[in-house]
Backbone as XML, in Angstrom:
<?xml version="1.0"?>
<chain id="A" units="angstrom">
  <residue number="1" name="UNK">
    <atom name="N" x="0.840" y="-1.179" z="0.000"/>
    <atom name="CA" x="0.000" y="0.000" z="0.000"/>
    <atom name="C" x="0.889" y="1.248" z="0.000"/>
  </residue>
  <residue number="2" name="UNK">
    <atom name="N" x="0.010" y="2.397" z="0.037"/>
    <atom name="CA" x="0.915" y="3.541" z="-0.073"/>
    <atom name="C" x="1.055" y="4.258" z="1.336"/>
  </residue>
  <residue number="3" name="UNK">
    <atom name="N" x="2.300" y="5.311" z="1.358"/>
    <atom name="CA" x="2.503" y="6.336" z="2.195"/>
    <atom name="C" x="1.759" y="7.248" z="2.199"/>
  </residue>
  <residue number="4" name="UNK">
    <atom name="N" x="0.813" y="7.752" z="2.693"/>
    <atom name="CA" x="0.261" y="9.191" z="2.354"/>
    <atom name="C" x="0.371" y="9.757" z="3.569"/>
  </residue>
  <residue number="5" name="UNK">
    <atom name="N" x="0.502" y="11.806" z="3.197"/>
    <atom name="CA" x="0.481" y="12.506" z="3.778"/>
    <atom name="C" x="-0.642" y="13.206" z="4.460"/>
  </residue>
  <residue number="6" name="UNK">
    <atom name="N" x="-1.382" y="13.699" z="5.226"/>
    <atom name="CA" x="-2.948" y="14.657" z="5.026"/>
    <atom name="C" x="-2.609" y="15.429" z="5.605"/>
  </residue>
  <residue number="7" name="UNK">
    <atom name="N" x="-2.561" y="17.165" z="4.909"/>
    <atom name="CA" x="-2.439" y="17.729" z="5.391"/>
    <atom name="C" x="-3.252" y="18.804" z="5.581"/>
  </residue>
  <residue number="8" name="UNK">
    <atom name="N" x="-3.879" y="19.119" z="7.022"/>
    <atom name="CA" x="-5.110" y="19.860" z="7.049"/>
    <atom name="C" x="-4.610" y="20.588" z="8.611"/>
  </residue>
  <residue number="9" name="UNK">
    <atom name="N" x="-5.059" y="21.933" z="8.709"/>
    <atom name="CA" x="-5.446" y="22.635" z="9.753"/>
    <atom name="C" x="-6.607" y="22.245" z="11.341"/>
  </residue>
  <residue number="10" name="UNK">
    <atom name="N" x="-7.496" y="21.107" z="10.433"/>
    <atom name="CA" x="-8.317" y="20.816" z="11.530"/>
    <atom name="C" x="-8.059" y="19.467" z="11.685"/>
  </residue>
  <residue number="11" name="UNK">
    <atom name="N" x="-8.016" y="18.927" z="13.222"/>
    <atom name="CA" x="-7.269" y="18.241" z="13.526"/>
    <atom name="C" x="-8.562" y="16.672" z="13.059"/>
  </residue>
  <residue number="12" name="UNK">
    <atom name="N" x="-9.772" y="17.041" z="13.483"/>
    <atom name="CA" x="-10.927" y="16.442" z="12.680"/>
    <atom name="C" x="-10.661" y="15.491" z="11.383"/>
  </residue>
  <residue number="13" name="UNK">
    <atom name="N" x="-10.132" y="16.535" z="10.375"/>
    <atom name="CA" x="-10.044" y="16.418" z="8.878"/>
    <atom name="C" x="-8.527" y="14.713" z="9.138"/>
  </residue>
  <residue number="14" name="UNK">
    <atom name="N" x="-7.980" y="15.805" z="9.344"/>
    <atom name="CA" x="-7.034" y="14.650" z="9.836"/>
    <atom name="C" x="-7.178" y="13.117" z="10.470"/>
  </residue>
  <residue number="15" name="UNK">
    <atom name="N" x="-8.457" y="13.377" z="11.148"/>
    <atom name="CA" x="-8.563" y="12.233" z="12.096"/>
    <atom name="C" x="-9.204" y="11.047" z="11.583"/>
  </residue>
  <residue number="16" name="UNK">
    <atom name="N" x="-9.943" y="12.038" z="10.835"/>
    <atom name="CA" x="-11.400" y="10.919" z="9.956"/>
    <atom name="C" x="-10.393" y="10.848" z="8.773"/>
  </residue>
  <residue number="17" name="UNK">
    <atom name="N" x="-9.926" y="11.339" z="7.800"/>
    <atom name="CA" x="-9.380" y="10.959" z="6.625"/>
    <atom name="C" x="-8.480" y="10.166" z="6.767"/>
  </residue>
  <residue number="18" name="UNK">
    <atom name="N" x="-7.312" y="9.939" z="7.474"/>
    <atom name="CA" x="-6.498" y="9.143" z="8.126"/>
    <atom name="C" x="-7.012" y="7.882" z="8.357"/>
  </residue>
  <residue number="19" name="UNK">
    <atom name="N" x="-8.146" y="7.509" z="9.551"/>
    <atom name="CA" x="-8.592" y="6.511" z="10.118"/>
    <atom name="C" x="-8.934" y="5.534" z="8.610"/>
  </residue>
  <residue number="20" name="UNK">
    <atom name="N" x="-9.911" y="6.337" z="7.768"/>
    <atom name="CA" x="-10.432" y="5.854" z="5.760"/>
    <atom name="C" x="-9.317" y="5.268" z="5.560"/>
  </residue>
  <residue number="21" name="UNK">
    <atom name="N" x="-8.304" y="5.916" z="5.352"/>
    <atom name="CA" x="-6.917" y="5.267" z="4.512"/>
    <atom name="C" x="-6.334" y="4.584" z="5.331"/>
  </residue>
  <residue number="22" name="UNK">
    <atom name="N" x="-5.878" y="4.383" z="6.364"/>
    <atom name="CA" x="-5.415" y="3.205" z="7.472"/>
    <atom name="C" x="-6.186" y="2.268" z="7.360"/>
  </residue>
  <residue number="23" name="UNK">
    <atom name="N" x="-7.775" y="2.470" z="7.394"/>
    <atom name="CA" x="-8.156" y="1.233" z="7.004"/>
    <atom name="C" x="-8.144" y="-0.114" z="5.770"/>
  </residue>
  <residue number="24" name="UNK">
    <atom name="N" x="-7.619" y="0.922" z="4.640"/>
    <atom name="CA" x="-7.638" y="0.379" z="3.298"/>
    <atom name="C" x="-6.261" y="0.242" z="2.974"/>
  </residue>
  <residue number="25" name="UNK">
    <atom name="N" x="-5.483" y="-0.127" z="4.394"/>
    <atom name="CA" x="-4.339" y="-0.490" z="4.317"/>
    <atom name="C" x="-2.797" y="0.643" z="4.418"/>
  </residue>
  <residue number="26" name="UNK">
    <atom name="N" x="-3.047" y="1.773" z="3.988"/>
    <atom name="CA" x="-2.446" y="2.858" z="3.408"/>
    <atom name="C" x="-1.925" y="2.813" z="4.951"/>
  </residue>
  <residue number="27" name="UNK">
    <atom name="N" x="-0.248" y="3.312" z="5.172"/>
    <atom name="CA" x="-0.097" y="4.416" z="6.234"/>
    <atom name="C" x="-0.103" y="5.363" z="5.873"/>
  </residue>
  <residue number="28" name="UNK">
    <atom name="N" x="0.096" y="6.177" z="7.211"/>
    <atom name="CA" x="-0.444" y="7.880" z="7.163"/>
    <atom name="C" x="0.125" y="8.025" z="8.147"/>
  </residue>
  <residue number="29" name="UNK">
    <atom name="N" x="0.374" y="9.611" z="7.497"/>
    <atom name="CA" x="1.297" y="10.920" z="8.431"/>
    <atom name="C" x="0.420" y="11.939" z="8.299"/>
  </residue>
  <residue number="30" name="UNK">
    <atom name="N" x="0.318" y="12.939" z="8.851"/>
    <atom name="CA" x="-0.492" y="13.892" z="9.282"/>
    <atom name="C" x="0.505" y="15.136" z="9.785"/>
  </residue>
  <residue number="31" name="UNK">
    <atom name="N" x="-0.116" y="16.291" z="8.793"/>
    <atom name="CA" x="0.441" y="17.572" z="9.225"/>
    <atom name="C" x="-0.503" y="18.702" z="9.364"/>
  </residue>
  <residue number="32" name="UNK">
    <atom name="N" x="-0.323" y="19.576" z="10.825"/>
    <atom name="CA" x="-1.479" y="20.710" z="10.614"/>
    <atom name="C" x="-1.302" y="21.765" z="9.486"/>
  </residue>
  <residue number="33" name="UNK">
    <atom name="N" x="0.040" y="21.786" z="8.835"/>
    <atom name="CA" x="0.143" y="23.227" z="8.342"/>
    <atom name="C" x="1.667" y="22.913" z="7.041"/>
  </residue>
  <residue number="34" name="UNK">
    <atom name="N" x="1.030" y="23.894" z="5.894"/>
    <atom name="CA" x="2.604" y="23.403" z="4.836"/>
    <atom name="C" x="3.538" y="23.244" z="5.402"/>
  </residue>
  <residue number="35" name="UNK">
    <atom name="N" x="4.124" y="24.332" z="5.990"/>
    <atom name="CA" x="5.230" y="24.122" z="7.125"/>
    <atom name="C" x="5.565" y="22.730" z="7.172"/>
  </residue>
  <residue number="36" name="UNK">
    <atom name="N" x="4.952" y="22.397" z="8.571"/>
    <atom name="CA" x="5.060" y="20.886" z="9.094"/>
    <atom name="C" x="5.359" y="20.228" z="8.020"/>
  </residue>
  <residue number="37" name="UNK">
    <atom name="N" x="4.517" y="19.850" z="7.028"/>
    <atom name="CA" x="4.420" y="19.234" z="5.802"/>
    <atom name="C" x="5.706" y="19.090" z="4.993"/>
  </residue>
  <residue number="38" name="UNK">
    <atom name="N" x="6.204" y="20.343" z="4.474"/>
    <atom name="CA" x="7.639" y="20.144" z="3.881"/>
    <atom name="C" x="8.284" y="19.876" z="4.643"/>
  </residue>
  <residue number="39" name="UNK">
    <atom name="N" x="8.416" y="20.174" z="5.680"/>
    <atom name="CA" x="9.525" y="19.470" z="6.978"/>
    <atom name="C" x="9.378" y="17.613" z="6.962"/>
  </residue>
  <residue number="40" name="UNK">
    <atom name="N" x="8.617" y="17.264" z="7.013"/>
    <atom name="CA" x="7.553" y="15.491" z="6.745"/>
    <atom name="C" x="8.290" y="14.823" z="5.324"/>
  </residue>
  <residue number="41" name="UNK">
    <atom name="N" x="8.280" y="16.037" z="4.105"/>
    <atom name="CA" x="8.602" y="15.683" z="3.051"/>
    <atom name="C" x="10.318" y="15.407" z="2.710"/>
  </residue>
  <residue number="42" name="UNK">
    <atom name="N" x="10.826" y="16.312" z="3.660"/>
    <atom name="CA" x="12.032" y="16.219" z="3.844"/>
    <atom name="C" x="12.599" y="14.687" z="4.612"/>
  </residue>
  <residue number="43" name="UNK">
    <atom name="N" x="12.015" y="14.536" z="5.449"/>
    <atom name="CA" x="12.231" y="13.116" z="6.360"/>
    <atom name="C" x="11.893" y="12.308" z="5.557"/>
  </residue>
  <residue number="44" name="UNK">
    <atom name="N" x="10.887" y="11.692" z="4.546"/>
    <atom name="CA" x="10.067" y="10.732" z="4.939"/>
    <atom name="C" x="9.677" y="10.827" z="3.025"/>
  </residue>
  <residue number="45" name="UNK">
    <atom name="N" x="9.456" y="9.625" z="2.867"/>
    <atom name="CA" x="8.983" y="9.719" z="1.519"/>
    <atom name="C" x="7.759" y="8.978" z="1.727"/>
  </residue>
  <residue number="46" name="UNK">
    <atom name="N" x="6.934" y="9.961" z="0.832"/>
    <atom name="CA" x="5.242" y="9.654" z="-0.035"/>
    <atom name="C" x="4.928" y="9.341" z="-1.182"/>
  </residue>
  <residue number="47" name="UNK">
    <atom name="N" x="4.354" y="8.385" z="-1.179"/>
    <atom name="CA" x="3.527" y="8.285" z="-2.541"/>
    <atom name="C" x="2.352" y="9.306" z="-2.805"/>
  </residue>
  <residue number="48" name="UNK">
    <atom name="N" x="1.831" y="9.856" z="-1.786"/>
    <atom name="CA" x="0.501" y="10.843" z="-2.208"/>
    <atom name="C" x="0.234" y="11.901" z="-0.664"/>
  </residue>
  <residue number="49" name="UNK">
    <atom name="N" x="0.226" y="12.902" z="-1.543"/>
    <atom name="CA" x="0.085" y="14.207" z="-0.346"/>
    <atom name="C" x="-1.612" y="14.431" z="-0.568"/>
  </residue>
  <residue number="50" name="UNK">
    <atom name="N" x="-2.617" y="14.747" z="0.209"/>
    <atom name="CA" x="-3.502" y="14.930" z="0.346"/>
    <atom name="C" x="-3.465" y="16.373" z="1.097"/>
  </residue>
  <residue number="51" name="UNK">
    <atom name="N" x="-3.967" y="17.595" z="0.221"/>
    <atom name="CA" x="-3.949" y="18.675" z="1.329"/>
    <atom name="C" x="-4.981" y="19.998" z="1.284"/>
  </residue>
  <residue number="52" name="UNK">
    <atom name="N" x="-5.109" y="20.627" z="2.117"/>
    <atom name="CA" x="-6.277" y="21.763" z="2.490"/>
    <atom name="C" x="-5.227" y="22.959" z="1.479"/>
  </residue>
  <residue number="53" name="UNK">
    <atom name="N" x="-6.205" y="23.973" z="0.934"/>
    <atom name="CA" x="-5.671" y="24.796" z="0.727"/>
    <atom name="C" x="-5.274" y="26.079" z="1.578"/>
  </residue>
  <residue number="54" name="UNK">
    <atom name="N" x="-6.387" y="25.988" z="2.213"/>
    <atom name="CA" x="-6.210" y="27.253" z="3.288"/>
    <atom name="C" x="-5.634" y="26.742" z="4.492"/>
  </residue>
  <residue number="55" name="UNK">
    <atom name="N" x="-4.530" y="26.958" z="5.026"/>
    <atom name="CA" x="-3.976" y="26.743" z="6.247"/>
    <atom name="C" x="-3.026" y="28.197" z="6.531"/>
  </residue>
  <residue number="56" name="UNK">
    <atom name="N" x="-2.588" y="27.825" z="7.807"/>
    <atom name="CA" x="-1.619" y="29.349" z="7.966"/>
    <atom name="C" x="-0.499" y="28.831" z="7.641"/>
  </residue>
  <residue number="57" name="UNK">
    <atom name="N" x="0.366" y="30.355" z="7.898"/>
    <atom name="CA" x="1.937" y="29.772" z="7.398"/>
    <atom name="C" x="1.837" y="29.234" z="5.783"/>
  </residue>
  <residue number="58" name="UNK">
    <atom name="N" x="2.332" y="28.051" z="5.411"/>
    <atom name="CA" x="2.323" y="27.581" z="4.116"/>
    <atom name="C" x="1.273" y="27.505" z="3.981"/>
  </residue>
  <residue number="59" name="UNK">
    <atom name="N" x="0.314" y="27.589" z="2.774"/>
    <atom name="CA" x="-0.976" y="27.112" z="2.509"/>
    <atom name="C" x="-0.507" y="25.909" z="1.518"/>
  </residue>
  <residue number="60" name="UNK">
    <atom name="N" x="-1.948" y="25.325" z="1.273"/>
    <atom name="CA" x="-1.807" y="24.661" z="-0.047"/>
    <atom name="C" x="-1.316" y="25.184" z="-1.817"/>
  </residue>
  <residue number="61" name="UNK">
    <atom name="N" x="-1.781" y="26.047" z="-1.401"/>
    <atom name="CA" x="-0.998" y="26.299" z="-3.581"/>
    <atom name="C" x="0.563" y="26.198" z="-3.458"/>
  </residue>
  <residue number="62" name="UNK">
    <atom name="N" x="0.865" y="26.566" z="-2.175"/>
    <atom name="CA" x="2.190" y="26.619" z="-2.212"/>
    <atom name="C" x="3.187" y="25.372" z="-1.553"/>
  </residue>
  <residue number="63" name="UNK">
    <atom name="N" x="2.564" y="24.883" z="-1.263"/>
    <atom name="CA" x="2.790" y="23.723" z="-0.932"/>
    <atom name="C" x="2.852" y="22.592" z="-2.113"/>
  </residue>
  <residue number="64" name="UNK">
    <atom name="N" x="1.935" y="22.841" z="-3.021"/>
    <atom name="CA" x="1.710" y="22.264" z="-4.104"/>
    <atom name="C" x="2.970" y="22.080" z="-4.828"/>
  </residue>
  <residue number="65" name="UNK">
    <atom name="N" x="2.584" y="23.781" z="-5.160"/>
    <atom name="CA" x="4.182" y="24.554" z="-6.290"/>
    <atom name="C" x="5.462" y="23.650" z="-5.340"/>
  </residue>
  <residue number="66" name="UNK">
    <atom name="N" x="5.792" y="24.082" z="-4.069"/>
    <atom name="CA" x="7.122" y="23.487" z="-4.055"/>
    <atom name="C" x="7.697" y="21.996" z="-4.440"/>
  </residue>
  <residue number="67" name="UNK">
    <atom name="N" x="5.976" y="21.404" z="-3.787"/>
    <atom name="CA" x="6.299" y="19.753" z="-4.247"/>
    <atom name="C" x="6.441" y="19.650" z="-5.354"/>
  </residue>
  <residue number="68" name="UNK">
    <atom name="N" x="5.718" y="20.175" z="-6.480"/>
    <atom name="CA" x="6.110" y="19.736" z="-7.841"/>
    <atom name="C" x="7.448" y="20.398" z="-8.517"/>
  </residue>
  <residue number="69" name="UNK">
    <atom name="N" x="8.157" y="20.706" z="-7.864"/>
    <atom name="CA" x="9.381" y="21.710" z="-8.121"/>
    <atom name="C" x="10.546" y="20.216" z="-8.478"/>
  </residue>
  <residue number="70" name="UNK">
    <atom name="N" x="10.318" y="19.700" z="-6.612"/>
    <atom name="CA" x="10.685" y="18.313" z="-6.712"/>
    <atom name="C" x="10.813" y="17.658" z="-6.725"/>
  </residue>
  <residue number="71" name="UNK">
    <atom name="N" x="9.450" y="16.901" z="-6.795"/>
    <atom name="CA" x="8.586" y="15.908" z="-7.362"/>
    <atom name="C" x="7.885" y="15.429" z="-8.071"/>
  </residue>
  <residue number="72" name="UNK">
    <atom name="N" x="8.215" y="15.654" z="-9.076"/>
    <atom name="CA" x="7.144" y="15.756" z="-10.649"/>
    <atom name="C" x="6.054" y="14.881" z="-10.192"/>
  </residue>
  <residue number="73" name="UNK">
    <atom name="N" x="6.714" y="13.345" z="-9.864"/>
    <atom name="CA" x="5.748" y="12.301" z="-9.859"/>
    <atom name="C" x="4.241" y="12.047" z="-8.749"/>
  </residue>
  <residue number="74" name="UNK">
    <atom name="N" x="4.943" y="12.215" z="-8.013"/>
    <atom name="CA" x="4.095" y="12.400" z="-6.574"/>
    <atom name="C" x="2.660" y="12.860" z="-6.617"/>
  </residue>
  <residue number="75" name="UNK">
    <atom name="N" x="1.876" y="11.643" z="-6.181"/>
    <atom name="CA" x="0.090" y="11.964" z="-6.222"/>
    <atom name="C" x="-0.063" y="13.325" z="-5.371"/>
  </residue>
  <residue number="76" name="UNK">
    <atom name="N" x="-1.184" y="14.324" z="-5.745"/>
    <atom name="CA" x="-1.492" y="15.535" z="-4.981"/>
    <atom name="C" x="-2.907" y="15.583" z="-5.038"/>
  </residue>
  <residue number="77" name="UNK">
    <atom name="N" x="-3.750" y="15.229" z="-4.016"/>
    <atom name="CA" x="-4.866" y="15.595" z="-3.816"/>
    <atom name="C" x="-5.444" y="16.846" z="-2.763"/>
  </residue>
  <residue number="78" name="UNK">
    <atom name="N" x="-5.924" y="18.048" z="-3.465"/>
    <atom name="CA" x="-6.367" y="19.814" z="-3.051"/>
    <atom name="C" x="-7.655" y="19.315" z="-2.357"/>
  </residue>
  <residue number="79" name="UNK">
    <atom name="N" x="-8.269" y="19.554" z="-1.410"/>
    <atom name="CA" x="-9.665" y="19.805" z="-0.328"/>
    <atom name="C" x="-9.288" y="21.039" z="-0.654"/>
  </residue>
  <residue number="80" name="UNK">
    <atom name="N" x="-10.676" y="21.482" z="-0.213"/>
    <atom name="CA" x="-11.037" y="22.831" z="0.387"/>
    <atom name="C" x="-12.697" y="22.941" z="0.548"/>
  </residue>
  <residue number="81" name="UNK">
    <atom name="N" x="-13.245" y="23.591" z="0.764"/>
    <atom name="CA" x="-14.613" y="23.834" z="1.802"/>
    <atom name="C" x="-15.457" y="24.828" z="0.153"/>
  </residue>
  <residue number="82" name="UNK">
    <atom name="N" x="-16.230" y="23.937" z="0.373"/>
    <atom name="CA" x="-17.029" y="24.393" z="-1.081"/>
    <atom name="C" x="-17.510" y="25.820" z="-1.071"/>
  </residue>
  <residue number="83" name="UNK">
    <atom name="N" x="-18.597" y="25.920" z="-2.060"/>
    <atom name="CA" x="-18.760" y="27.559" z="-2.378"/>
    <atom name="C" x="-17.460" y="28.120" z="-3.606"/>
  </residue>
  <residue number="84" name="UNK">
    <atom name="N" x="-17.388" y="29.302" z="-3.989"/>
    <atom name="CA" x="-17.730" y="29.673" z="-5.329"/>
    <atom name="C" x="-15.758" y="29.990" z="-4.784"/>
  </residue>
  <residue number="85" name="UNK">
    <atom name="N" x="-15.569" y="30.514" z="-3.410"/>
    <atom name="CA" x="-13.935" y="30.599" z="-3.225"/>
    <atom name="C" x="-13.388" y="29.709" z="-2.833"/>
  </residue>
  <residue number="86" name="UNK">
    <atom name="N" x="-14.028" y="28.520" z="-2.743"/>
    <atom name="CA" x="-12.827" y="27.391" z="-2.564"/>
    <atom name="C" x="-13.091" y="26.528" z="-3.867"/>
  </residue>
  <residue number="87" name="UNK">
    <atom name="N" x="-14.203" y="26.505" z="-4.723"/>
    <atom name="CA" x="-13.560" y="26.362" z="-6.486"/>
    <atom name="C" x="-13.008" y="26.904" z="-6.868"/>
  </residue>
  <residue number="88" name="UNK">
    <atom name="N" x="-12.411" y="28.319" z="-7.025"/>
    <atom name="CA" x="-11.535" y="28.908" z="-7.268"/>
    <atom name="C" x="-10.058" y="28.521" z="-6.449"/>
  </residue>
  <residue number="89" name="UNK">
    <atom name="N" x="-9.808" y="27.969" z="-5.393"/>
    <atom name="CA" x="-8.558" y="27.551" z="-5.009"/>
    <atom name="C" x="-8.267" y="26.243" z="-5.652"/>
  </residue>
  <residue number="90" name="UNK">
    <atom name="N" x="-9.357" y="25.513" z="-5.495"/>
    <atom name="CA" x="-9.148" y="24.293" z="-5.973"/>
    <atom name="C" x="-8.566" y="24.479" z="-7.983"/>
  </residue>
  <residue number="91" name="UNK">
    <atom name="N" x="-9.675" y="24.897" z="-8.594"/>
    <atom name="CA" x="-8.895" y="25.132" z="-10.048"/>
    <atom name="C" x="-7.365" y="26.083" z="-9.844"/>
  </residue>
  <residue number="92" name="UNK">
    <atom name="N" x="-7.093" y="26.906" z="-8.911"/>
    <atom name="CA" x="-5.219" y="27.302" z="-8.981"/>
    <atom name="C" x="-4.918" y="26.179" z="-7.962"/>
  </residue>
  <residue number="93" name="UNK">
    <atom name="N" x="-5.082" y="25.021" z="-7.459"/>
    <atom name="CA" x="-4.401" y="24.059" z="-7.178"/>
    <atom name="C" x="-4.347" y="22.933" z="-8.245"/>
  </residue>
  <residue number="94" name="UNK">
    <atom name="N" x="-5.410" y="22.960" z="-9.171"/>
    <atom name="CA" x="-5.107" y="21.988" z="-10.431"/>
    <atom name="C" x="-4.018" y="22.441" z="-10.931"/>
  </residue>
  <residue number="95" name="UNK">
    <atom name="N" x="-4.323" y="23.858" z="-11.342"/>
    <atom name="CA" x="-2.970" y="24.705" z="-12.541"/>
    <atom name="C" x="-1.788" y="24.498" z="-11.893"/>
  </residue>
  <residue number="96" name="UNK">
    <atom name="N" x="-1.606" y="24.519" z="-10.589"/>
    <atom name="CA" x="-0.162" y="24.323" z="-9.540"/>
    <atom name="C" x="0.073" y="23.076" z="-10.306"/>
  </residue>
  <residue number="97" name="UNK">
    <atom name="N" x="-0.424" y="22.465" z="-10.386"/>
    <atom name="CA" x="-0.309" y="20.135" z="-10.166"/>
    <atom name="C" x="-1.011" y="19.256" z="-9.308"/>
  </residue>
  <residue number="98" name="UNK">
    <atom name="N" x="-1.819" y="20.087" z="-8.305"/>
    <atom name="CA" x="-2.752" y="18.746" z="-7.934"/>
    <atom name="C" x="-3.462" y="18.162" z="-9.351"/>
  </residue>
  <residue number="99" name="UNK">
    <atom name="N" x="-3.209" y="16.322" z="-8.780"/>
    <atom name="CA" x="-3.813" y="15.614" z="-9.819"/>
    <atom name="C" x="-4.973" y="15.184" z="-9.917"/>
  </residue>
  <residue number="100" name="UNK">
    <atom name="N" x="-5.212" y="15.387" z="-8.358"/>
    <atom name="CA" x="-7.104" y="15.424" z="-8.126"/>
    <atom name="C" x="-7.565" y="16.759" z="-7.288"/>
  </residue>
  <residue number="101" name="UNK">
    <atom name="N" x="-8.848" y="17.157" z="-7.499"/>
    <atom name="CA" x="-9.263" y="18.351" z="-6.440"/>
    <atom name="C" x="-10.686" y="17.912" z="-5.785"/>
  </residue>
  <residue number="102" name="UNK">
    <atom name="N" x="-11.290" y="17.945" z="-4.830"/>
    <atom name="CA" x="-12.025" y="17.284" z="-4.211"/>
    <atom name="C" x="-12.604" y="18.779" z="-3.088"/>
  </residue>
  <residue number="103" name="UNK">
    <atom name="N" x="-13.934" y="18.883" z="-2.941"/>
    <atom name="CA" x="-14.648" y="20.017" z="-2.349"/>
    <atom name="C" x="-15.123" y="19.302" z="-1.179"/>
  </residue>
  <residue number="104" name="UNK">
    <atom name="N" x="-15.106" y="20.131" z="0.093"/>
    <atom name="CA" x="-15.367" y="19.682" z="1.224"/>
    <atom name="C" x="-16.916" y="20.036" z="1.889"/>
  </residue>
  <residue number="105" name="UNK">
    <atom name="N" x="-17.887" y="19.310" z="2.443"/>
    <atom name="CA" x="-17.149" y="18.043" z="3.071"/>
    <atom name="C" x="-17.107" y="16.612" z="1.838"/>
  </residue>
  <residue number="106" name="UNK">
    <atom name="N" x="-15.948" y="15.918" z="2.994"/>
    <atom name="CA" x="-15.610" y="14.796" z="2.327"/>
    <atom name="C" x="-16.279" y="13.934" z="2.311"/>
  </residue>
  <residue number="107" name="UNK">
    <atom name="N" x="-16.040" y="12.498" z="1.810"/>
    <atom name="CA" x="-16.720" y="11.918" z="0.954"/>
    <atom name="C" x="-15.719" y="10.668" z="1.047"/>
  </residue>
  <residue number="108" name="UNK">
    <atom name="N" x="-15.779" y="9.903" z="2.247"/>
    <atom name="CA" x="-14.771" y="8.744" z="2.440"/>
    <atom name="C" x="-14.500" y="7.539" z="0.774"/>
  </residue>
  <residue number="109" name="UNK">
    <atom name="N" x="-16.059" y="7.478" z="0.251"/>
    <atom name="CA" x="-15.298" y="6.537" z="-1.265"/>
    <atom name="C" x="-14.655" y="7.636" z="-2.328"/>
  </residue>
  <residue number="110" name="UNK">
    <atom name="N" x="-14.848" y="8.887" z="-2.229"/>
    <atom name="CA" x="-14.313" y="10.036" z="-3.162"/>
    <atom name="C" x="-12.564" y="9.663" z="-2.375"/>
  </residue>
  <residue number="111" name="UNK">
    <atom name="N" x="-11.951" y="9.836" z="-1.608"/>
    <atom name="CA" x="-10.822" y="10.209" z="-0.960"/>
    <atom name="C" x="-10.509" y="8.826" z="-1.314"/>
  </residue>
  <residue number="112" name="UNK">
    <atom name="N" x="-10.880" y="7.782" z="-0.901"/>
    <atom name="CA" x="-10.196" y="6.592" z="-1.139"/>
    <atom name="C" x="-9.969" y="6.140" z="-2.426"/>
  </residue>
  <residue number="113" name="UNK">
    <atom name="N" x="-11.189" y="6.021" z="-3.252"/>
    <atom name="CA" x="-10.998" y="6.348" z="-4.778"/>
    <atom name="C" x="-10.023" y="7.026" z="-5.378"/>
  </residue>
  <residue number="114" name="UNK">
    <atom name="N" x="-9.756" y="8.386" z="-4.883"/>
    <atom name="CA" x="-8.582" y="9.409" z="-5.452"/>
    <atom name="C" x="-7.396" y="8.875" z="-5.009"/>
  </residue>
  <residue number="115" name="UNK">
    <atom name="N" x="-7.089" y="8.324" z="-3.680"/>
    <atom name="CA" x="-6.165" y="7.797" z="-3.723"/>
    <atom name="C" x="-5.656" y="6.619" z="-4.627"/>
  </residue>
  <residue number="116" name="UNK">
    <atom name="N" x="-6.132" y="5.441" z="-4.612"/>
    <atom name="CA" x="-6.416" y="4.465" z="-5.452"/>
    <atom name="C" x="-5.865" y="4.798" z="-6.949"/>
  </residue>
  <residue number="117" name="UNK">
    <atom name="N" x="-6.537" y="5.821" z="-7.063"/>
    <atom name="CA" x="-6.502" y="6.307" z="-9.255"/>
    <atom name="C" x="-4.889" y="6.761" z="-9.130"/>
  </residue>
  <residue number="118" name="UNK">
    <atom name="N" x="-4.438" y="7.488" z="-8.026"/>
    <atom name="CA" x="-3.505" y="7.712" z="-8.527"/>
    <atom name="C" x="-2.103" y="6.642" z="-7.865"/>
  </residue>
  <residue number="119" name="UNK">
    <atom name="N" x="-2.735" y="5.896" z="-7.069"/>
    <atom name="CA" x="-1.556" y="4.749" z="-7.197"/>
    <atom name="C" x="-1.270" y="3.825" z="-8.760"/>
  </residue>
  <residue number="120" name="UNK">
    <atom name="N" x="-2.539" y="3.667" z="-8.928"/>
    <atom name="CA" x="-2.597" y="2.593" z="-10.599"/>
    <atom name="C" x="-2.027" y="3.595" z="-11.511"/>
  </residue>
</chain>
């Protein structure tokens, strides 16, 4: 199975998305904030980052941009909290390189699914 990352501000998001993918075999690491996250990326290798766009400190677009700087390959799945400004983050997290974008709330066979598509 794969490594994945989730990286979200609420510790919730984390708890329940995590528990989905642990169950379907996947481990998981968990970060509140980009920050943390590139620090994680530095240690530790992933097959798939899962992340919020809005967080403090690093957000997601930028978090995105750095991973694909140097990681071409690496699965990237964008959350964010629906309504008309978090489709708009989500499409500048496609244009960054997320390879999936997904509107919140979640949707445990959507997240596991996305993971999945981009392991095959």
């Amino acid at each position: 199975m794969a490594n994945v990352l989730i990286v979200d501000d609420d510790q919730a998001i984390l708890d329940i998305v995590g528990l989905w993918l642990e169950n379907e075999g996947h481990t998981v690491a968990h970060a509140l904030d980009g920050d943390i996250a590139l620090n994680s990326l530095k240690d530790q290798d992933f097959d798939v980052v899962i992340t919020d766009i809005i967080m403090p400190r690093t957000e997601g677009i930028q978090l995105i941009r750095e991973i694909r700087q140097s990681q071409k390959n690496m699965g990237i799945v964008a959350i964010s909290a629906g309504g008309k400004k978090g489709a708009n983050y989500l499409k500048a997290a496609k244009s960054m390189g997320a390879n999936t974008i997904l509107s919140k709330p979640l949707d445990q066979d959507k997240i596991v699914s996305a993971v999945k598509d981009l392991l095959d």
